[in-house]
N, C-alpha and C positions, 0 to 999 in steps of 0.2 A: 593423539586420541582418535580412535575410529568410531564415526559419529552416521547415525544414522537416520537420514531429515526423510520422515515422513511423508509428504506432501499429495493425496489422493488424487485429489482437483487440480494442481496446481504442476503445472508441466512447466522444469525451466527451461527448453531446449528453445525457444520460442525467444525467449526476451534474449537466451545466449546470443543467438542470430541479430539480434536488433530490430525482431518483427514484433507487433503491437502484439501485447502481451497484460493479461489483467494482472494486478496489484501484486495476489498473492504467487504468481509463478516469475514476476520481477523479483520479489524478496526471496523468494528460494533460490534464484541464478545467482543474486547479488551476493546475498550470505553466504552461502555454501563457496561462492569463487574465493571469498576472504577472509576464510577459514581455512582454506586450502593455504593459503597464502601466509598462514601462520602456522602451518607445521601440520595443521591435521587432515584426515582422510575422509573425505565424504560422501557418501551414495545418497542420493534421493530418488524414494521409494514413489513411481506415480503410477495411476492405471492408465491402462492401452486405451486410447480415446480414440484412436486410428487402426486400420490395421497396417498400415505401411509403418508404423513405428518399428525399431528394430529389436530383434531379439536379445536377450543377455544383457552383456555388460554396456552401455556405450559412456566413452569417455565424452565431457563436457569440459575440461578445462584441465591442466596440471593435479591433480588430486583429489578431482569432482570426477563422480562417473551415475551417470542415469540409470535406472533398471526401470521399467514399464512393469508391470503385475495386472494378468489377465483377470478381470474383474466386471463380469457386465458384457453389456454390448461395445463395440470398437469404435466407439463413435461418442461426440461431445454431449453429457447431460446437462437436461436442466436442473434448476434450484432443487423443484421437488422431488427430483431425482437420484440427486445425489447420495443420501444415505439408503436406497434403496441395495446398492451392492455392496455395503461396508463390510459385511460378515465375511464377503468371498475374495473380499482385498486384504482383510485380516487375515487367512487362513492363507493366500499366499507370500503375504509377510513375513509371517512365522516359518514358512518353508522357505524361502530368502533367506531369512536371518540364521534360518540353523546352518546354512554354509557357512556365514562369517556372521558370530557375534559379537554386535557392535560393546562399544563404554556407555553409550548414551543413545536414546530414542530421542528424536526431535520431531516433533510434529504439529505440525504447521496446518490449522483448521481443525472443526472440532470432529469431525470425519473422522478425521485422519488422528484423530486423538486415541477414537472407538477403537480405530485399527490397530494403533499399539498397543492398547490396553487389552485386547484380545489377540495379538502375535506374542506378549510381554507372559500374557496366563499359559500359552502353550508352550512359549521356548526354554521360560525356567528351568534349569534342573540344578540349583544347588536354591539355598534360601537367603541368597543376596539377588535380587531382583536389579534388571538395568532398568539404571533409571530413565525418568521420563519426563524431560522438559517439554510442555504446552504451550503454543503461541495463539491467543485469539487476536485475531485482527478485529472484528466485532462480535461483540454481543447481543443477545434479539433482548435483555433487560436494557443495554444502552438506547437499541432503535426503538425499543418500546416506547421510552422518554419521550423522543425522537418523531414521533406520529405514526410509525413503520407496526408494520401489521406484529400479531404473537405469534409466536411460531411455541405451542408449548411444551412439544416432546425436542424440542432442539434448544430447549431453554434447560430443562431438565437434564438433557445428558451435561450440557456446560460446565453447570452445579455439580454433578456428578464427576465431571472431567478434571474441574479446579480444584477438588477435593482431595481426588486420588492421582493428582499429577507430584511428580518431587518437586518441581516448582512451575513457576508460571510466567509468562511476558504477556506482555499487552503493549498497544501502543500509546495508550494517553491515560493521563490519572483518571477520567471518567469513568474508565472500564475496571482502572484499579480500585475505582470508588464503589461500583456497582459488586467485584466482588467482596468487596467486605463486606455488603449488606449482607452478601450470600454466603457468612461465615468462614470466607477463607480469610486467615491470618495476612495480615501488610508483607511480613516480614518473606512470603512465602512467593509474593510478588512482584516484579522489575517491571519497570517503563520503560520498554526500547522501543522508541520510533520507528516509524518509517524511514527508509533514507532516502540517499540521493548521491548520483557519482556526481562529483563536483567536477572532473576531469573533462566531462562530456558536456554538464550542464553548469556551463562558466558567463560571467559577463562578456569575455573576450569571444570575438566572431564576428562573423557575418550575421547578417537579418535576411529574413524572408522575406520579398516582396508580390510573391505571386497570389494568395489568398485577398489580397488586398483590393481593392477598386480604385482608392486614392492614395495619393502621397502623403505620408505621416505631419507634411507640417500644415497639410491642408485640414485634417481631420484627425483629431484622438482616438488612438485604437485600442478597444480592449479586447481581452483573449478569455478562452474558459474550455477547459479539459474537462466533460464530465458525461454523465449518461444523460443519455434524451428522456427519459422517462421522469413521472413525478416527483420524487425524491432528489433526484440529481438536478434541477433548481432550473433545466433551460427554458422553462417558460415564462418564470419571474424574470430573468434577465432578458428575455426579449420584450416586457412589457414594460421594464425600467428603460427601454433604449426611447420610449416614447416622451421617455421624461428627459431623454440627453439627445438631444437633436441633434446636439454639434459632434456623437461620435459616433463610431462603426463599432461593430461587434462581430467577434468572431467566433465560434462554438466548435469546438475539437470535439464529435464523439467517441465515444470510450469502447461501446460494443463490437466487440472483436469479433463477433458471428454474424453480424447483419452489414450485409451492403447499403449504404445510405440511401438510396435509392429505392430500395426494398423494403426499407424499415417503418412501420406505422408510426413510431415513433415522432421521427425524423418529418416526414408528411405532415403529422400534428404542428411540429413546431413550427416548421416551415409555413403552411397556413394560418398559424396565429400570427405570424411574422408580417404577411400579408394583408389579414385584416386588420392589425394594430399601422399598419403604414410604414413599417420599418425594414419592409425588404430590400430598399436599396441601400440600406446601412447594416444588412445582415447577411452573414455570410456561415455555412455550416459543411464539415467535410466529416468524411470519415475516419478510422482511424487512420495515425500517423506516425510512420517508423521513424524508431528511439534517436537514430541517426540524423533526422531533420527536425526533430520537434524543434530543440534547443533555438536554431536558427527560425524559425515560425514565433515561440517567446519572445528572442529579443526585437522582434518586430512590433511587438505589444507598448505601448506604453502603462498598460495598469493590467493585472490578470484580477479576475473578478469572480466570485463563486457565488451560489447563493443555495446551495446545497440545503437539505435539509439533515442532513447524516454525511459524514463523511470521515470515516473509521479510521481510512490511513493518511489521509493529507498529503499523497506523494504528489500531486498533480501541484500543490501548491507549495511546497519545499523546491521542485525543482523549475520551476517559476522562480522562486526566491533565488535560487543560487543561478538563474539570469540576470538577478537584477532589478530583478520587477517587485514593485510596491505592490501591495493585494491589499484588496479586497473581499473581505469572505464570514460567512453564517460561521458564529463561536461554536462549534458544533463537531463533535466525534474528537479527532486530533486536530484540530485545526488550533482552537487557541494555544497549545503547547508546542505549536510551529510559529505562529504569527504574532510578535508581541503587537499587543495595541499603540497605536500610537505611536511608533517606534520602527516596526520594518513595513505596517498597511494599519487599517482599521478592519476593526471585528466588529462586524452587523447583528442583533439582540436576535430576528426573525427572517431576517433574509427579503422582506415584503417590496416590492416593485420599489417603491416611496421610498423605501428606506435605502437601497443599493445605488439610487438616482442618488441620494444625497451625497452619499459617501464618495461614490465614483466623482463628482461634481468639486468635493470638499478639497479630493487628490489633485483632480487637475488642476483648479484653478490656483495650485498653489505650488507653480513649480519648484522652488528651495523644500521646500516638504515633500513633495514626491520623489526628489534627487534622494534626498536624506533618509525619505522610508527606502529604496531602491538599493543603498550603501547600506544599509543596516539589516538587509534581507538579506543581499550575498552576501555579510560578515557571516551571520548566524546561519546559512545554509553552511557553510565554511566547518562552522565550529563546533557544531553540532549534531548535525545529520549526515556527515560521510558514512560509505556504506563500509569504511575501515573501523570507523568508533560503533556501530553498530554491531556486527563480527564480534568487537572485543566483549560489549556488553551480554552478548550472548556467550560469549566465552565462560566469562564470570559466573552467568546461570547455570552454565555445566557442571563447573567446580564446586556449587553450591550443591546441584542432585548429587553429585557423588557421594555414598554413606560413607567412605572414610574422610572427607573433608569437613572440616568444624566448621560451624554456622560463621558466615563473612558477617563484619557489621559496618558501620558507617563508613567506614573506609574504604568502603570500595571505591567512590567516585576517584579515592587519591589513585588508588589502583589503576582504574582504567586511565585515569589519565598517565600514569607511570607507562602502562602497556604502550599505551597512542606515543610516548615518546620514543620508547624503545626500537617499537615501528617505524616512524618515522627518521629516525636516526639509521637503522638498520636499511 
């Protein structure tokens, strides 16, 4: 199948490297490499955010190859940015795709939705349309929930996007709940996860000790991947450290544009750090290539979130498949990564009080933290490899395509048949 993954925003060339790389240009290097991987051919469609990016074709992997499409200025947008060039990333699309027309449009962000959906109106010429698999990673009806501002002409086109896509992925039944309200059919939409390479991100390894101040049997350390900003939870969990005295905390930022040191952000939290009293058990770095994380995790004894949104739960999957017992806000994907009680504890509000307890309930209870810790990487294992992921998108393909009949509950047998085949193979 020649598959053609969308992705506006979302550059894989970055996470191929193993350099810090946001959520959604991880799932497109991950996906598209393990599709590749199963026989099909894959280009992802992204705009030139640099001009040093290269012309044409560039190959990314055995049957993955990149194409940039000049769209806008050559340089990284912001948020409110982004749909400002969609028209002129659409129109180059379409002049892409008349070279080689793909089986399937995939695209990944709701951007990147517009762009097929206006490359799809111009490339047609017979009256079987390629189809068009949509992935939202969030919704602004989910973050609305969520306390997260409206956004309502990007709420609109979504409604619009989920309606006239052949089908739809999401990462957690929340989003698949939010669209049913908005009259898309169940049957019309898949839950594929986030994943996680398990190969990379294993119990097995070494630990970091350099972020550290103290030796781990002197002090409990917990770890947290996430943004500095309001919504990304760093300043609840700097104000729970005052309720846990006996641990250190470590905060991974996520902002792949700002130097830590530059960041107002980072400043903010860092001085609430200081007036709360917990600078010497608080430590904050920038981001951290994919290469070392895993080794910085298993240095953690509890990973800890307190998010108030958190759409794709990768930060905390692959924390799970170190090992690590979590802690973390029931919020976006995160319960459909985290069973309660089972691989961490899931927090109602994420409130100072409340992350103190939890973090508190883990430690103090090492046969329970061993046992949430084992039953994290099982289910990071069993669940979220970026192989069973691949397949579940696979599935959604066969579904868009108008000569395949409607799949029905059998799919799960399916993927799992696929995952054995593979794994056999």
């Amino acid at each position: 199948m020649k598959i053609a993954m969308v992705a506006e925003h979302a550059n894989p060339l970055p996470a191929h490297r193993g350099e810090p790389a946001c959520p959604a240009s991880l799932h497109a290097c991950a996906v598209s490499r393990q599709l590749a991987k199963r026989g099909h051919k894959v280009t992802v469609y992204s705009r030139r955010s640099d001009p040093d990016q290269p012309d044409g074709r560039t190959r990314m992997a055995r049957g993955v190859s990149v194409v940039y499409l000049d769209a806008g200025p050559s340089r990284p947008l912001r948020d409110g940015q982004e749909a400002e060039h969609t028209g002129a990333f659409g129109s180059a699309l379409a002049a892409a795709l008349d070279e080689e027309v793909p089986d399937v449009l995939h695209a990944v962000g709701w951007t990147s939705g517009l762009a097929a959906l206006h490359a799809q109106a111009r490339c047609d010429r017979d009256q079987n349309s390629t189809p068009i698999v949509q992935t939202f990673h969030s919704l602004n009806a989910s973050e609305q929930r969520s306390g997260l501002s409206h956004q309502p002409e990007r709420a609109r086109m979504e409604t619009i996007l989920a309606s006239r896509a052949d089908h739809v992925l999401v990462n957690s039944t929340d989003q698949q709940g939010e669209l049913a309200r908005l009259g898309v059919p169940r049957h019309q939409v898949s839950v594929v996860p986030f994943g996680v390479d398990t190969d990379h991100f294993s119990v097995e390894g070494s630990a970091s000790s350099q972020p550290w101040r103290t030796r781990r049997e002197e002090r409990p350390r917990l770890v947290s991947v996430t943004s500095l900003d309001g919504p990304g939870g760093a300043a609840r969990l700097v104000e729970a450290m005052v309720r846990l005295p006996e641990a250190e905390l470590l905060i991974v930022s996520t902002a792949e544009d700002h130097d830590v040191a530059l960041d107002e952000n980072a400043r903010a939290v860092e001085l609430l750090a200081k007036e709360a009293g917990v600078d010497d058990r608080f430590h904050l770095t920038g981001p951290v290539e994919r290469k070392e994380l895993p080794r910085l995790l298993r240095s953690a004894d509890v990973y800890v979130s307190a998010a108030a949104y958190d759409p794709y739960g990768g930060a905390v999957v692959e924390a799970m498949a170190c090992g690590l017992p979590v802690v973390a806000t029931a919020t976006g994907a995160i319960p459909g990564a985290v069973l309660h009680r089972t691989s961490g504890v899931l927090m109602r509000f994420g409130r100072p009080d409340e992350v103190a307890r939890a973090v508190r309930a883990v430690l103090n209870t090492p046969t329970m933290s061993s046992a949430y810790g084992i039953a994290a990487a099982d289910r990071a294992r069993s669940r979220f490899t970026w192989q069973r992921i691949a397949v579940e998108t696979e599935l959604a393909y066969e579904r868009s395509l108008p000569q395949t009949p409607e799949l029905d509950d059998s799919d799960e047998d399916r993927t799992d048949g696929l995952l054995l085949s593979t794994a056999s193979g």
